[in-house]
N, C-alpha and C positions, 0 to 999 in steps of 0.2 A: 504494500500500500504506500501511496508516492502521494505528495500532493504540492502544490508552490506555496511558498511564502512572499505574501504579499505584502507591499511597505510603499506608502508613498512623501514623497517630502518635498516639502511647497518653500517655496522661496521667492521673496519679496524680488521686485527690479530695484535697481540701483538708482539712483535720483538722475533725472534727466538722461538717461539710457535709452538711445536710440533705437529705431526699429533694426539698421544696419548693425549694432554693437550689440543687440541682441542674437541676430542671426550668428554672427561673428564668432559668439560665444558658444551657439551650439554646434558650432564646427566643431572647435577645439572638445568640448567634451564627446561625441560623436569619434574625435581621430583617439582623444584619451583611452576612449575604450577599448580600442581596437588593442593599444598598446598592453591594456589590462588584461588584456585574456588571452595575449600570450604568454602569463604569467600563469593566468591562474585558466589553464588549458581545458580542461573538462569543463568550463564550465561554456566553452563556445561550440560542443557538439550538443550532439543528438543521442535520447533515451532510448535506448535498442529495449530491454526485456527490462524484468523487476530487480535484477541483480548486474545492471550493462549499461554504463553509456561508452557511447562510442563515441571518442573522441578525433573526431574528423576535419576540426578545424575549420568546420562549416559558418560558426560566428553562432553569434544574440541576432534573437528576434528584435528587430529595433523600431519602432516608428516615432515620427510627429505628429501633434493634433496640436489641432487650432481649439480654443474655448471661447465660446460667447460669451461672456461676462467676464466680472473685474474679478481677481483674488480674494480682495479684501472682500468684496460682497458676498465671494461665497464663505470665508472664514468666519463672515459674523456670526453664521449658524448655521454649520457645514450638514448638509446631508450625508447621513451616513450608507445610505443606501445609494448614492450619486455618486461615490471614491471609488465605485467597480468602474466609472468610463473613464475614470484615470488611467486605468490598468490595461496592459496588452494582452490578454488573456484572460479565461473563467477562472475564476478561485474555485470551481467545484470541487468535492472531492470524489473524483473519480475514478484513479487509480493513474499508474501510469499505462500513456498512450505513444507505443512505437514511431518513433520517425520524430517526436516531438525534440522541439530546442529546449536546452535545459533552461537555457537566461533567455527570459522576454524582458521588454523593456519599453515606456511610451513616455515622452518627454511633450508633457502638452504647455502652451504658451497662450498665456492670458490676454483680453484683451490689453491692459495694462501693462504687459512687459513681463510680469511674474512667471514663474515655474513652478511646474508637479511633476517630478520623476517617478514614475511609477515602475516599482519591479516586483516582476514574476518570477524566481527562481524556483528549480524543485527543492523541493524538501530533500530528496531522494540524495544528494550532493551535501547540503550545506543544512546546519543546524544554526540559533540566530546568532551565535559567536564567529562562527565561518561565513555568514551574510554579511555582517560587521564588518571581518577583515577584510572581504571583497570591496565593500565602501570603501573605506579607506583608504584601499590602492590606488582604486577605481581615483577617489577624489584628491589624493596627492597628487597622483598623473596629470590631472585636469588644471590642477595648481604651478605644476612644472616644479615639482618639491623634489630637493634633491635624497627626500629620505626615503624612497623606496620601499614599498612594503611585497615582500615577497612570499608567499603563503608554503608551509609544510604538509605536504600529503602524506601525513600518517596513519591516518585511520587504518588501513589496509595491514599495516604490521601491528596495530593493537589487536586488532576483533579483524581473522582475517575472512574470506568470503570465498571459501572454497565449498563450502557445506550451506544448508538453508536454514541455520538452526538461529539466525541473526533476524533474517529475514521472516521466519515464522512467530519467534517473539516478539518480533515486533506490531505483527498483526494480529496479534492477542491486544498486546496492550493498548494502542492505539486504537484498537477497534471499538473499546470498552467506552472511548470517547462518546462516538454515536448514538446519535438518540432519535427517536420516531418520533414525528409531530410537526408544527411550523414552531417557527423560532423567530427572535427579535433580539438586535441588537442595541446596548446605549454604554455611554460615555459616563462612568464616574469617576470625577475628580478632587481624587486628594491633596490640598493645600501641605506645606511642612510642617504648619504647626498643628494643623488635624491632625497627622501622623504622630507625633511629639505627643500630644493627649495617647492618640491610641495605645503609641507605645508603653506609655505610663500604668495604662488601667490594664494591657496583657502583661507586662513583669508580674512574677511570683518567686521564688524560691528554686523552682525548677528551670528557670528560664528569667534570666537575671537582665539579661539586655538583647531581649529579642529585637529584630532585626525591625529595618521599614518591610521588607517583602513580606514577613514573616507576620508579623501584624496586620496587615491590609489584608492578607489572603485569610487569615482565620477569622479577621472581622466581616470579610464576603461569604464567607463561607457559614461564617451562624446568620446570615442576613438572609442567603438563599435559602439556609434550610427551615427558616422559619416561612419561606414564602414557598417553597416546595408542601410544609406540613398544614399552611392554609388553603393551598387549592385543593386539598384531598381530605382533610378535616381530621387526618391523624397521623403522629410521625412513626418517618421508619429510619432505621440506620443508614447512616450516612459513611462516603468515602470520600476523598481527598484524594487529588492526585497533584505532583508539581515536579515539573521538568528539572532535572538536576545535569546542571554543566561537570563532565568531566575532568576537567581539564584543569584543576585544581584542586582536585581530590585522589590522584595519584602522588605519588612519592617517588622520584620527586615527581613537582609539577609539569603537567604539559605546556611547550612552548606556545606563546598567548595566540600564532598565528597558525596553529596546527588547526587542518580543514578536515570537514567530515563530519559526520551528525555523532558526538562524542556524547552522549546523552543518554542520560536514563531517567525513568521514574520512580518517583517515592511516592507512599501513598501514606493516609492517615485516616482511623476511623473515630467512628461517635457511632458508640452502641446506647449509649443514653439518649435523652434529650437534651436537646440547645443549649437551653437557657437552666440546664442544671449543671451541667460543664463550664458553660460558660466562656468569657472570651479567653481568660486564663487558661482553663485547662484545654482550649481547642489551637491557641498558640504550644500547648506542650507537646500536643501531638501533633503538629507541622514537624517541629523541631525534633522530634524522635524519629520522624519519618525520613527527613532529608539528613540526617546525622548516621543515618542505617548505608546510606551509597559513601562508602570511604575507601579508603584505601586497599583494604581487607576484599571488602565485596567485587572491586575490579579485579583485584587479582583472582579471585574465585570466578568471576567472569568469565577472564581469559586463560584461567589454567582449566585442569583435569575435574574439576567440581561444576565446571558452568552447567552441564547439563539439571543437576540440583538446583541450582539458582534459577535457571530459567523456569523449570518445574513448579518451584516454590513463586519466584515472582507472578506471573500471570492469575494463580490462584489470591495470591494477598489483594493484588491489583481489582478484581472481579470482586474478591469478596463471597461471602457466602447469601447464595439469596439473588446476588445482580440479574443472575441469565434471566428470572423468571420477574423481575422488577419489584423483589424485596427490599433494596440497596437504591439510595440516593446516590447517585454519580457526578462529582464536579472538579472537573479538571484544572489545573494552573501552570503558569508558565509565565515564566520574565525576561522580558527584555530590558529592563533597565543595567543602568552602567555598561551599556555593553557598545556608548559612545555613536549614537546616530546622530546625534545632535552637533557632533563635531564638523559632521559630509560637509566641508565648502568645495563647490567644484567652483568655484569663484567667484559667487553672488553672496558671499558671505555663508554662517554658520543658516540653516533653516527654520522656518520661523514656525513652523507645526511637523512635525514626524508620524505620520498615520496606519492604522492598520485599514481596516473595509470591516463594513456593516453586514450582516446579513438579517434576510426575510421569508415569512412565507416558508416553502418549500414539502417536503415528506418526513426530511431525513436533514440532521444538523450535525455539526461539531462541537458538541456542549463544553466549551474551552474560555478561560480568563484567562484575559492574555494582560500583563501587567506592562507596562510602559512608563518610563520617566517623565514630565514635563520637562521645556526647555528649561528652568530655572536649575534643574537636576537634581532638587530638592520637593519635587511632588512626583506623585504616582500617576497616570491615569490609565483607569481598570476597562478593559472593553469586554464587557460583560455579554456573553450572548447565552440566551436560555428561553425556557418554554414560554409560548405568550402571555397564558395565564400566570407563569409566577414572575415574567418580567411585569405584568402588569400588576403587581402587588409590590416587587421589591423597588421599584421606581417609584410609590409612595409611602416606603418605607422610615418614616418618621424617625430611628434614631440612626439609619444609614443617611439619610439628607443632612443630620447634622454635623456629617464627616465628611461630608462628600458632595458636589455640586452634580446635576444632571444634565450632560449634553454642554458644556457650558462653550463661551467658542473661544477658540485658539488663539484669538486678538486678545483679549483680554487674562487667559492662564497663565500664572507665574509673571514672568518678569516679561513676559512676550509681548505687552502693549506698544502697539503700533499707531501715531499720531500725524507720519507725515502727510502732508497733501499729495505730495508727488504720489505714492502709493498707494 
């Protein structure tokens, strides 16, 4: 199971920036890339099979679009169902499809001079640290920076891909994401000083200086399960899931530009109720959860015991009860610090970093996906879940008072934008 990661990042024009010094600029990042992906090679071919890209050096899918409206207009209060005609391709998930480019790409230009770089990469290649590092090469190039970012292909000598036993756990786990129904996405954003409270009221004894992720996702997490236990009028046991980066949980560490989906999952349950646990003790089960992928466990991993591990993980993961929809299921994952906010391909640092809304549908990706604001001291959570309980946790009276809803880009963090020119 393969699917793109999608990211888009909007950037204001430059004051008095011509139509010509617009074009100009997307020369250069257009020739930028081409330099970028001779570095970072697999990512300019084509997805042969679920375990293949063939790297042909065929390029990125690349386009331009024109946009009818201003930046700012659409930032006042972005549609979140409108960031897919950013994008050069479906975010569906639907497996991987042969012949397909691994990197799409759509650079659309505002009436005002602004940009939205929209990327498609598969999932299949890069995890959101190796997305990262591709940025960053991508936008030093673009800069004419003489520091060079050169990516490590190691994944293949960690976890190697001779067997499908990589490939089968994965679609265990990831599969468990999936949920039947239509789905609604929104924007909750966390200020630093809401975080700073949070953090305050999740410390305990056990958990002495939880983290910002760590806080935010147990406080979404007792928020959806109270709205999960009000559409259905009784609770059931809940799961936790949260992407855990490798790559600093080896000994030693992996080098920061080493590429490949390095990644596993941790999971946390609540056999109790909510609000008997509470935020304290559902911050200790994060923390036990992500504390369990160390050192120890990759080596188990990749030695003589992975077959155990894999056995045992998909079971914890499912939980007992999920197959049959005993188990409340809610995924997480973060992208903060992990530096998108830095991409200047020359229009400076960006002034909104987005993921895509989703709607409607049969079948969703019940995933919170956490993301930094530009000030790099807020969170903002893109919450996607069932209609009915987004339609409860969005007037969720003590989640509103940590959290703004949908609020627009212009205004988060330190991102206020007042020039005329703009």
């Amino acid at each position: 199971m393969s699917f793109n990661s999608p990211l888009v990042f909007f950037y204001p024009t430059e004051d008095g920036a011509t139509n010509l010094q617009v074009l100009k600029s997307l020369r250069v990042l257009k020739k930028s890339l081409s330099k970028t992906l001779t570095r970072f090679y697999p990512l300019a071919g084509k997805i042969e099979d679920d375990l293949t890209i063939n790297c042909n050096d065929v390029g990125a899918h690349y386009v331009q679009a024109e946009v009818n409206c201003r930046l700012p207009d659409f930032l006042c209060q972005p549609d979140l169902q409108a960031i897919h005609l950013f994008l050069p391709c479906e975010t569906s998930f639907k497996g991987s499809v042969a012949g397909a480019p691994v990197t799409n790409i759509q650079v659309n230009i505002f009436e005002c001079g602004g940009i939205a770089i929209g990327l498609c990469i598969s999932h299949k290649i890069l995890d959101g640290a190796a997305l990262s590092t591709f940025v960053k090469g991508w936008s030093a190039t673009a800069c004419g920076s003489k520091e060079v970012v050169y990516p490590e292909f190691i994944a293949t000598s960690l976890f190697p891909t001779n067997d499908l036993w990589l490939r089968d756990s994965s679609i265990v786990m990831w599969g468990s994401l999936f949920k039947m129904g239509k789905c609604t996405t929104r924007r909750f954003a966390f200020e630093a000083s809401a975080i700073t409270t949070l953090k305050v009221k999740a410390a305990s004894n056990s958990v002495q200086n939880p983290t910002q992720v760590e806080s935010v996702s147990a406080f979404i997490w007792k928020c959806a399960m109270a709205a999960s236990e009000e559409t259905r009028g009784f609770p059931k046991p809940s799961l936790l899931s949260h992407v855990v980066n490798l790559r600093r949980r080896t000994m030693p560490p992996l080098m920061e530009h080493s590429i490949g989906n390095l990644i596993w999952i941790a999971s946390a349950q609540c056999t109790a109720r909510h609000d008997q646990l509470g935020l304290r003790g559902l911050v200790g089960q994060v923390r036990e959860g992500i504390s369990k992928i160390n050192n120890d466990f990759i080596k188990k991993l990749r030695g003589n015991e992975r077959s155990n591990v894999i056995c045992k993980s998909p079971n914890m993961i499912e939980g007992p009860g999920s197959k049959d929809g005993g188990v409340d299921y809610f995924g997480f994952t973060s992208w903060c610090k992990l530096g998108f906010y830095e991409a200047d391909f020359g229009w400076g640092k960006p002034l909104w970093v987005s993921g895509v809304g989703c709607s409607g549908g049969s079948v969703f990706l019940n995933l919170i996906i956490l993301m930094e604001t530009r000030s790099g001291d807020g969170i903002e959570a893109w919450v996607t879940l069932d209609e009915q309980e987004m339609a409860i946790l969005e007037h969720d009276t003590e989640l509103l008072t940590f959290a703004s809803l949908d609020p627009s880009p212009l205004r988060l963090g330190n991102a206020t934008v007042n020039s005329p020119n703009y």
